[in-house]
C-alpha positions in Angstrom: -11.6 34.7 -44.8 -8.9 33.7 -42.4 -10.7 31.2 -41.2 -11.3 29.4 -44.6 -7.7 29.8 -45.6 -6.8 28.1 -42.0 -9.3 25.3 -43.2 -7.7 25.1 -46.5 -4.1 24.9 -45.0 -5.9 22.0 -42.8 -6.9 20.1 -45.1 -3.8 20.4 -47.4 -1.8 19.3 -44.9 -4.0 16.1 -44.6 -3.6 15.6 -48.1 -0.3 15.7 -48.1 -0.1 13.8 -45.1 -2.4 10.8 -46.9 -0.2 11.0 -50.2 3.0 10.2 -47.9 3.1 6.7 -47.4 5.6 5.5 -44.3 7.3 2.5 -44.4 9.3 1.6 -40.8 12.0 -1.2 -42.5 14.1 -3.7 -40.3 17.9 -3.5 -40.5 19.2 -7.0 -42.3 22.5 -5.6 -43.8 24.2 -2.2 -45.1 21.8 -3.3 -48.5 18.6 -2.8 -46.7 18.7 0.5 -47.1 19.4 1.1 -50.3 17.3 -1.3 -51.8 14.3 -0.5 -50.5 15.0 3.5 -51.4 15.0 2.4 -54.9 11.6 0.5 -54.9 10.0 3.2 -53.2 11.7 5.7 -56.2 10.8 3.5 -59.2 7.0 3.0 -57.5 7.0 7.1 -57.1 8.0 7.3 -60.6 4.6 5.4 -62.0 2.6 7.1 -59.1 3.5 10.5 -59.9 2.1 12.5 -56.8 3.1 10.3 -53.7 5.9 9.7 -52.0 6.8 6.7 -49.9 8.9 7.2 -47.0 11.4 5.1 -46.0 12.1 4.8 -42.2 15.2 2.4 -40.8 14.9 0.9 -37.6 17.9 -1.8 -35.8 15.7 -5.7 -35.4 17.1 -5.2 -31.5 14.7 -2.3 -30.9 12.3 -2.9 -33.6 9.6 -4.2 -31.4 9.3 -1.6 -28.8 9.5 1.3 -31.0 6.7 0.4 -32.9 4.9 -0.6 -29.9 5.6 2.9 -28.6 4.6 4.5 -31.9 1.8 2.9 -32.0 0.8 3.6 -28.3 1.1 7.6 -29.3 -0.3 7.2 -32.6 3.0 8.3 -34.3 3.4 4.8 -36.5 4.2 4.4 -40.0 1.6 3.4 -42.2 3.2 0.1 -42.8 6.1 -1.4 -41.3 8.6 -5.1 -41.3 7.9 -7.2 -38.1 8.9 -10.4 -36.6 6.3 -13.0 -38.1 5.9 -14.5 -34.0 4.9 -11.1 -33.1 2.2 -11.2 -35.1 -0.3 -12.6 -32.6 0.0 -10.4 -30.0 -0.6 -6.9 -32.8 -3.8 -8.9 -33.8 -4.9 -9.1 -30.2 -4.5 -5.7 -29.7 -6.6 -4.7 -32.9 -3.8 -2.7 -34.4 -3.3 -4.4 -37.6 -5.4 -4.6 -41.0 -6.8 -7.8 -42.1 -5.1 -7.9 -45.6 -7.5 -10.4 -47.2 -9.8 -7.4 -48.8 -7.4 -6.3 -50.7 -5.9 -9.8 -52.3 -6.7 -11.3 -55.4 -6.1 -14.9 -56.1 -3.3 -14.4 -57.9 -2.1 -12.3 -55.8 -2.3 -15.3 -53.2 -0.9 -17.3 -55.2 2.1 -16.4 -55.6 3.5 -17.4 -52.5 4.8 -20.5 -51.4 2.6 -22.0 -48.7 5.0 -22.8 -46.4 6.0 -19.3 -45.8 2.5 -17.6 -46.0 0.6 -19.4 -43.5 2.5 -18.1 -40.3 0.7 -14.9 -41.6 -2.3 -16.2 -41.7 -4.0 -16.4 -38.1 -8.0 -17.4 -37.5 -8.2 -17.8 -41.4 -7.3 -14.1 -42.1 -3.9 -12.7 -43.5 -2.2 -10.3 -41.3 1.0 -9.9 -43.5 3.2 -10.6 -46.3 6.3 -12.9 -45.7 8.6 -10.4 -46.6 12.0 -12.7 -45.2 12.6 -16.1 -44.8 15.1 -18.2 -43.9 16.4 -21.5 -42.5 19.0 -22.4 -40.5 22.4 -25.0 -41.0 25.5 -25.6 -40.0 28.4 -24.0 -41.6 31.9 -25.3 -41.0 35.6 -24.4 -41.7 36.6 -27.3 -44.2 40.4 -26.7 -43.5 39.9 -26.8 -39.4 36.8 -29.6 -39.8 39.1 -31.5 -42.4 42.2 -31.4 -40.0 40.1 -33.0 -36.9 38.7 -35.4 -39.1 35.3 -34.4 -40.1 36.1 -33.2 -43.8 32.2 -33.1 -44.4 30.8 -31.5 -41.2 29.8 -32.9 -38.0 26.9 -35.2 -38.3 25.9 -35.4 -34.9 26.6 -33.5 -31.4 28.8 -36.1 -30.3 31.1 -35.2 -33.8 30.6 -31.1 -32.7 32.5 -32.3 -29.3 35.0 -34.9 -30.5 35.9 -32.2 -33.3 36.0 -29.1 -30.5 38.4 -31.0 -28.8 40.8 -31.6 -32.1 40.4 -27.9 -33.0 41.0 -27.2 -29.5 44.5 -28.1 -29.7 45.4 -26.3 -32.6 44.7 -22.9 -31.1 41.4 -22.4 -32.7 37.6 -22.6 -30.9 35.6 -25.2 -31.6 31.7 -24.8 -31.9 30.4 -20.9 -31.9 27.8 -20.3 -29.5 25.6 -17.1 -29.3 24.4 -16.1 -26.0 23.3 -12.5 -26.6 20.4 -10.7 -28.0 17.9 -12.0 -30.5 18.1 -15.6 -31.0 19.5 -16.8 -28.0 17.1 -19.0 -27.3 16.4 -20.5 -30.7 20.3 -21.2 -30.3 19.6 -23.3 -27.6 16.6 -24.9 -29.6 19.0 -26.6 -32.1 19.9 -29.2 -29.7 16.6 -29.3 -27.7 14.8 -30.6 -31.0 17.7 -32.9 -31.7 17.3 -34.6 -28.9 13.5 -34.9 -29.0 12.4 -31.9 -27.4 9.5 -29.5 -28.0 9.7 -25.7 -26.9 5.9 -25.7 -26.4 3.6 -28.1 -27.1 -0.2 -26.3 -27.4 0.0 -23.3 -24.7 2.0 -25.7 -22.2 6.0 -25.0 -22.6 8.0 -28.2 -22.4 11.0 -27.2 -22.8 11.9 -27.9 -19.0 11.8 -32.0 -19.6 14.6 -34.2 -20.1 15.7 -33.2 -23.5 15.8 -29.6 -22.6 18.2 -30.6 -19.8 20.2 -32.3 -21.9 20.8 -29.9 -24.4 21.5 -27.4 -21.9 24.3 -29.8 -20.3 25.5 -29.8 -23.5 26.4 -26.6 -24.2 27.2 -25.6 -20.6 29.9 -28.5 -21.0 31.2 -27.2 -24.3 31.8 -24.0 -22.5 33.5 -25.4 -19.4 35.9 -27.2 -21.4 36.6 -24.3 -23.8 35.5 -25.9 -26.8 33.4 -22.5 -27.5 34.7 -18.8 -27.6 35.2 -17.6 -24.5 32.3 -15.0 -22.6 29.5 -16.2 -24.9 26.9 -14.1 -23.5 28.9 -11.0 -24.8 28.3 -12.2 -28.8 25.6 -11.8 -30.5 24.0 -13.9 -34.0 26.5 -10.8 -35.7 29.2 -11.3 -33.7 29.6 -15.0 -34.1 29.3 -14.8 -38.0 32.1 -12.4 -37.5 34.0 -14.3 -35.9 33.8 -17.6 -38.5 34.5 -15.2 -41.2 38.1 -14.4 -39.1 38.5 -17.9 -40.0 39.4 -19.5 -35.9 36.3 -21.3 -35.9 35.0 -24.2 -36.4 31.7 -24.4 -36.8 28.7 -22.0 -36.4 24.6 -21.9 -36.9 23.7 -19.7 -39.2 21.3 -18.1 -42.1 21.6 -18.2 -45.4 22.3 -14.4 -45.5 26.1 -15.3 -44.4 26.7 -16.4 -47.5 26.3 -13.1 -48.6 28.8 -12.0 -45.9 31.5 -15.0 -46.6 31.8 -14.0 -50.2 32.1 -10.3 -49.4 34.2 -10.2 -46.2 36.1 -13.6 -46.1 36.7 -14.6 -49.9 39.2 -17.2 -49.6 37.3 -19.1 -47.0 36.4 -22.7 -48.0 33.6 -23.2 -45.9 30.5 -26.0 -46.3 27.1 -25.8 -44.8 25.2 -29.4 -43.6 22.6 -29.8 -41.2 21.8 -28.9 -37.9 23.2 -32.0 -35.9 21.3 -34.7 -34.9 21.1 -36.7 -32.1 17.6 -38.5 -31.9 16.2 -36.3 -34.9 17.1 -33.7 -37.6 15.6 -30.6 -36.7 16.3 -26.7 -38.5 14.5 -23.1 -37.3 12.9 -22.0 -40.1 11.6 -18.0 -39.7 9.6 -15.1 -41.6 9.4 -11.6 -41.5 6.4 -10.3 -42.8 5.4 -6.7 -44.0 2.5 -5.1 -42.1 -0.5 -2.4 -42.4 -1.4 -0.7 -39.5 -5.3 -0.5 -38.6 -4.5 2.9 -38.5 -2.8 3.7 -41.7 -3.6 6.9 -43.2 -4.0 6.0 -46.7 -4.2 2.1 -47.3 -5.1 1.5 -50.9 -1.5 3.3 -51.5 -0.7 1.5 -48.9 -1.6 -2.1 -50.8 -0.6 -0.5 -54.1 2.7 -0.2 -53.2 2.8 -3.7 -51.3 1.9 -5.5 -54.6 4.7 -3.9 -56.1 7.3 -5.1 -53.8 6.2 -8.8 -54.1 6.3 -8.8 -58.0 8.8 -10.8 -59.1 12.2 -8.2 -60.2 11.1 -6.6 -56.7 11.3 -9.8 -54.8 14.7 -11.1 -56.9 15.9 -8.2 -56.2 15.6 -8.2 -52.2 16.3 -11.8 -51.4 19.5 -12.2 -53.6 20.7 -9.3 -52.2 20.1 -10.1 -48.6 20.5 -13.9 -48.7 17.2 -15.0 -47.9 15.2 -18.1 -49.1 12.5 -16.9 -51.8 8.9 -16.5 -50.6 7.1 -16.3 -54.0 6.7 -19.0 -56.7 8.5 -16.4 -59.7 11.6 -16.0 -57.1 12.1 -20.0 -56.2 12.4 -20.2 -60.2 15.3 -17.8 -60.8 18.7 -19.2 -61.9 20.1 -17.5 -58.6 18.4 -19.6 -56.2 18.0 -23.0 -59.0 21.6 -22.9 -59.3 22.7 -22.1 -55.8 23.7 -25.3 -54.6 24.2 -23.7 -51.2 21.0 -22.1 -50.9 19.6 -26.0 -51.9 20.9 -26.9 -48.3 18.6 -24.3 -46.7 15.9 -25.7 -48.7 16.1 -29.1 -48.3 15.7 -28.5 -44.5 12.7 -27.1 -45.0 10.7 -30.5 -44.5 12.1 -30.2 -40.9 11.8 -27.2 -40.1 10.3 -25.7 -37.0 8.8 -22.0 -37.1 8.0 -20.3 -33.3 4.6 -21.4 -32.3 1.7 -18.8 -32.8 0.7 -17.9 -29.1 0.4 -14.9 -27.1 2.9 -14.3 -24.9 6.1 -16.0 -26.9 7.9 -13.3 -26.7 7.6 -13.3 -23.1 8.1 -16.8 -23.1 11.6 -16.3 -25.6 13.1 -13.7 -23.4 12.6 -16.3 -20.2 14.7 -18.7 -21.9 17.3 -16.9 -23.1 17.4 -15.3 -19.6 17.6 -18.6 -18.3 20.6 -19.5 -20.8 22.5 -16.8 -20.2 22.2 -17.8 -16.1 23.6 -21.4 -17.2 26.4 -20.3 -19.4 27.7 -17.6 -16.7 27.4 -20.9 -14.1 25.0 -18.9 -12.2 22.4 -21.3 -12.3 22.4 -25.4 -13.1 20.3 -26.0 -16.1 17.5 -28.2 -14.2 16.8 -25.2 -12.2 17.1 -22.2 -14.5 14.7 -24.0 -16.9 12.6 -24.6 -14.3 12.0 -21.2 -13.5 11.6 -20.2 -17.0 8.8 -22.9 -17.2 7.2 -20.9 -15.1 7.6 -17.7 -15.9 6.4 -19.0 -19.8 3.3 -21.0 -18.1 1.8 -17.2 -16.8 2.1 -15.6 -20.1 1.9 -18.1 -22.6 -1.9 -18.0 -24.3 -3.0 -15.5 -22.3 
C-alpha cells in the first residue's frame, strides 16, 4: 500500500509538473513584466487547470543561463532568445521544430521579413516575438544650433556638427562601447562605407571599410566629440544620457520613443537615418520565442504560443515596448499607421541588415566588440585589432 501511494504521489507530481507551463522572458523594460503576467492570467482563465509560469531573466545573461539550464536539464519549457542564436540551439538538437504544430493561417500572419530569420534548413525554429530597426535620433535644439536642423545626413555632418556642439558645452555623437551591441554600433559606419561584417562563412570586416569606420570613431573620441570613457556605457546608458538632453545625436531603437515620452517630455527630438557615406545601411533585429526539445508538455506549450501572437496580444506587447509589429493584424493598428515616427523605422526596413545565420556569430560578435573596446581605450590601432578579430572569427565562424 505504501508503495502505491508513493507511486500515486509520483505521478501527481508529474502531472502537476506537465500542467505548469515555464516561460524564461527577456528583460526589454519595467513593462515586460507585467505584461506578460497578464497574458499568462487571461490564458489561465480559459484553460482552467494550468498555470503558466513566468520566469524573468536580464538580455546580458540571458544566453548563458539558458545554456546552463539546459546543460542540467533545469530549462523552462519555452523561453525569449536572440534570433542570431538560433543556429547554434538547432545544432545542438535542443529546440522543437515548430512547423507541426502551424497552420497556414497561423503562418500567415506574419510579416515575411521578420519570420524568415526563424526559419533555418526550411523548418521554423521560433516566433519573432521583437523586432526592431535602428535610426538616428537627434536633439533638434543642439542639431538646429550647429546647423543641421534636420539631422546629420552623412558622417562628415556627425563630425562637423560634434565640433559645433562641442563648443557649447555639450557632446556630440553618443557612442556605446559596452555590453550587447557594441559591435553592431560599430557596424553602422562599416556598412555606410561599403563594408560587409561577413560575407558567406568568411568575416570581412578587417578590409578597408572596416578600417575606416573604425578611424572614424576612434577620431571622434580623440577629439572629444563623444562622451567621455565610452567603454563604460552601455545601449541603456547612452539612451540615458540623450534623454538628459547634452547630446547630440545617438543610434537607437524604436523602444526609446517609449522612454523619451515617459522620462524626457519636453524633448524635441527627430529621428532620420543611419548616416551615409557610400550607402544607407540600418540593423534590423528579432527576438523570437522558443520550445525546448525537451519541454514537458508542448501542445500547452503551442496553445499558449498562438495566444500570444493573436492580434490584442501582439498590440498589446509591441506598443507597449516600442517595437516594430511582426504580424499583419499589428502593422494595421492606428498606433503604428499613425505613428509617423515608427514610419521612420519602417521605411529603413528595405536596407536593413539582420546578423548572418552562422555558427559561431556569437563568437565572432564578442571578437569585435573586444576588438573595439581595445581601439577606443588606444590600446590597439584599428588595422591591427581588426586583424586579430579576423582571426579569431575565421576559427569559429561555420564551424
Amino acid at each position: 500500500m505504501r508503495k502505491i501511494l508513493g507511486s500515486l504521489v509520483v505521478l501527481g507530481a508529474m502531472a502537476a509538473q506537465a500542467d505548469t507551463l515555464r516561460f524564461t522572458v527577456a528583460y526589454y523594460s519595467p513593462a515586460t513584466q507585467p505584461y506578460f503576467e497578464k497574458m499568462a492570467r487571461q490564458f489561465e482563465s480559459t484553460h482552467p487547470g494550468h498555470r503558466i509560469k513566468i520566469e524573468m531573466a536580464g538580455w546580458d545573461g540571458l544566453q548563458k543561463k539558458l545554456q546552463a539550464d539546459l546543460e542540467q536539464g533545469r530549462n523552462a519549457d519555452i523561453a525569449i532568445v536572440g534570433t542570431r542564436w538560433l543556429l547554434d540551439y538547432v545544432k545542438h538538437d535542443q529546440l522543437e521544430p515548430l512547423d507541426r504544430y502551424m497552420s497556414s493561417e497561423f503562418e500567415g500572419r506574419f510579416i515575411g521579413t521578420f519570420l524568415e530569420p526563424s526559419q533555418i534548413d526550411n523548418k521554423t525554429w521560433g516566433l519573432p516575438i521583437a523586432a526592431s530597426a535602428r535610426a538616428m535620433y537627434y536633439n533638434k535644439r543642439l542639431l538646429t544650433q550647429a546647423g543641421f536642423p534636420d539631422g546629420p545626413k552623412t558622417w562628415d555632418d556627425v563630425v562637423t556638427a560634434s565640433r559645433k556642439i562641442k563648443t557649447s558645452g555639450g557632446y556630440g555623437f553618443g557612442l556605446q562601447g559596452k555590453d550587447i551591441e557594441t559591435d553592431i554600433y560599430w557596424y553602422y559606419a562599416l556598412w555606410s562605407f561599403g563594408g560587409e561584417v561577413v560575407v558567406g562563412k568568411w568575416p570581412t570586416f578587417a578590409n578597408t571599410p572596416g578600417v575606416k569606420a573604425a578611424t572614424l570613431y576612434k577620431q571622434m573620441i580623440d577629439e572629444g566629440l563623444t562622451q567621455p570613457n565610452v567603454t563604460q556605457y552601455s545601449r541603456e546608458d547612452v539612451g540615458n544620457l540623450f534623454k538628459k538632453g547634452n547630446l547630440g545625436m545617438v543610434i537607437s531603437a524604436p523602444f526609446l520613443i517609449n522612454q523619451l515620452k515617459a522620462e524626457a517630455p519636453g524633448m524635441q527630438y527627430g529621428i532620420a537615418p543611419i548616416p551615409t557615406q557610400q550607402r544607407g545601411a540600418t540593423y534590423a533585429v528579432t527576438d523570437s520565442v522558443v520550445m525546448f526539445r525537451n519541454a514537458r508538455n508542448k501542445v500547452l506549450a503551442w496553445q499558449f504560443l498562438d495566444f500570444l501572437f493573436t492580434k490584442e496580444p501582439r498590440i498589446g506587447f509591441t506598443a507597449g515596448e516600442g517595437f516594430l509589429p511582426t504580424t499583419k493584424d499589428e502593422a494595421s493598428a492606428p498606433h503604428f499607421t499613425g505613428n509617423p515616427r515608427l514610419q521612420t523605422f519602417v521605411k529603413l526596413l528595405p536596407y536593413a541588415k539582420f546578423a548572418p545565420t552562422v555558427t559561431g556569430w556569437e563568437d565572432t560578435a564578442k571578437a569585435v566588440s573586444d576588438a573595439m573596446q581595445a581601439i577606443y581605450t588606444g590600446k590597439a590601432e584599428p588595422a591591427a585589432a581588426l586583424k586579430q578579430a579576423s582571426k579569431a572569427a575565421t576559427a569559429v565562424l561555420g564551424q
